[in-house]
C-alpha positions in Angstrom: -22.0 -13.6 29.0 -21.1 -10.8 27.3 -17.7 -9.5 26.9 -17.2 -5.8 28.9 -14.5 -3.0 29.1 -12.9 -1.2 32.0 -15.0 1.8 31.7 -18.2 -0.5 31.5 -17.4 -3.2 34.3 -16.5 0.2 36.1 -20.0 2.0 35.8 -21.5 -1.3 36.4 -19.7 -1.4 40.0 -20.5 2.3 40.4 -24.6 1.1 40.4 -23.9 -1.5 42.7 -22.0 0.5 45.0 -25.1 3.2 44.9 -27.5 0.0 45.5 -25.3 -1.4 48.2 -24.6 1.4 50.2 -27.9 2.6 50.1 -29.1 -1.0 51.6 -31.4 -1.5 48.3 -30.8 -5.5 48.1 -32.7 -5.9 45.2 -30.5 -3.6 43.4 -27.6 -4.3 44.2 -28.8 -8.2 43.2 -29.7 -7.1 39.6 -26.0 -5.8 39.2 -24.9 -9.5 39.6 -24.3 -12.5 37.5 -26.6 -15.6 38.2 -23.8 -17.3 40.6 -21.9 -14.3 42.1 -18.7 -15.4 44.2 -17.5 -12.8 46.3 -14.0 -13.4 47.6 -12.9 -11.2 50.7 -9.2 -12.4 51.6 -8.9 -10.3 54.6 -11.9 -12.4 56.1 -11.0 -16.0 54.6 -14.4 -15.7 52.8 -15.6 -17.0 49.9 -19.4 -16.3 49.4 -21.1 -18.0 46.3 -24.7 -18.1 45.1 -27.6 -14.9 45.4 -29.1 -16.5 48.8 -25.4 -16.4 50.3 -24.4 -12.8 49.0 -27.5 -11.3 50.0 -26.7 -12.8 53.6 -23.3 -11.4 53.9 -25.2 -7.6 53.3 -27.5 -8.2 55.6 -24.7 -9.0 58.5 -22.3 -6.5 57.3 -24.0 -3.6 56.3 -27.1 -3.1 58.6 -29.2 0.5 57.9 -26.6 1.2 55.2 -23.7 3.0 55.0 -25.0 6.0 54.0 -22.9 9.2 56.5 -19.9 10.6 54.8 -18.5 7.4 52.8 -15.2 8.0 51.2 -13.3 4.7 49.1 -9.9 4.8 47.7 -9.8 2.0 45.5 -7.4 0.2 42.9 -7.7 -2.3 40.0 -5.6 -5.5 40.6 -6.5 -7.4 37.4 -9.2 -6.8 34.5 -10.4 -9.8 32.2 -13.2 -9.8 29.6 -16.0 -10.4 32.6 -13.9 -9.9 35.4 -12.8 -6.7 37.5 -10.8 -7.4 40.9 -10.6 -4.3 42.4 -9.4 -3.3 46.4 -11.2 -0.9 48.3 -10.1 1.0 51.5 -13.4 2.3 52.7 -14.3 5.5 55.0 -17.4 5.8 56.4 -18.9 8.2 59.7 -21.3 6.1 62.0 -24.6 7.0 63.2 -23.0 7.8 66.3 -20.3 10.3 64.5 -17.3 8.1 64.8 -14.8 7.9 61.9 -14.5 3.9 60.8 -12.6 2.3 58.2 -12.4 -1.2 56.5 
């Protein structure tokens, strides 16, 4: 695996986040490693493997989250292949209310 900076592990989360929110599966896939593991401590969840990660988008983000989405985030730790990062996301439903997560 090769070795990646701040800036780069940065625009490679920007992609995914594009692919992600814009419920393009495939895309946000071909951001990953092989074996993603996706921890999400305010769930208890720890998702590991394509099949399983591509599960957890299709429960949580259904249609996209593409009305008004707004993220304030911050970096907790940065290692040679590994970015953990928090996100406080914003986002309007279809139905025009304001939800956060």
């Amino acid at each position: 695996m090769t070795d990646l900076t701040l800036d780069e592990m940065e625009a490679l989360l920007h992609i995914h986040e594009e692919f992600e929110l814009n419920y393009d599966f495939d895309g946000t896939i071909s951001t990953l490693t092989e074996n993603p593991e996706y921890e999400l401590p305010t769930l208890g969840w720890k998702i590991e493997g394509r099949e399983a990660v591509v599960e957890l988008y299709r429960r949580m983000l259904p249609g996209g989250l593409k009305h008004a989405m707004w993220a304030e985030k911050r970096v907790h730790a940065v290692g040679p292949n590994t970015l953990a990062r928090e996100a406080f996301v914003m986002f309007n439903t279809p139905d025009g209310r304001r939800v956060t997560g």
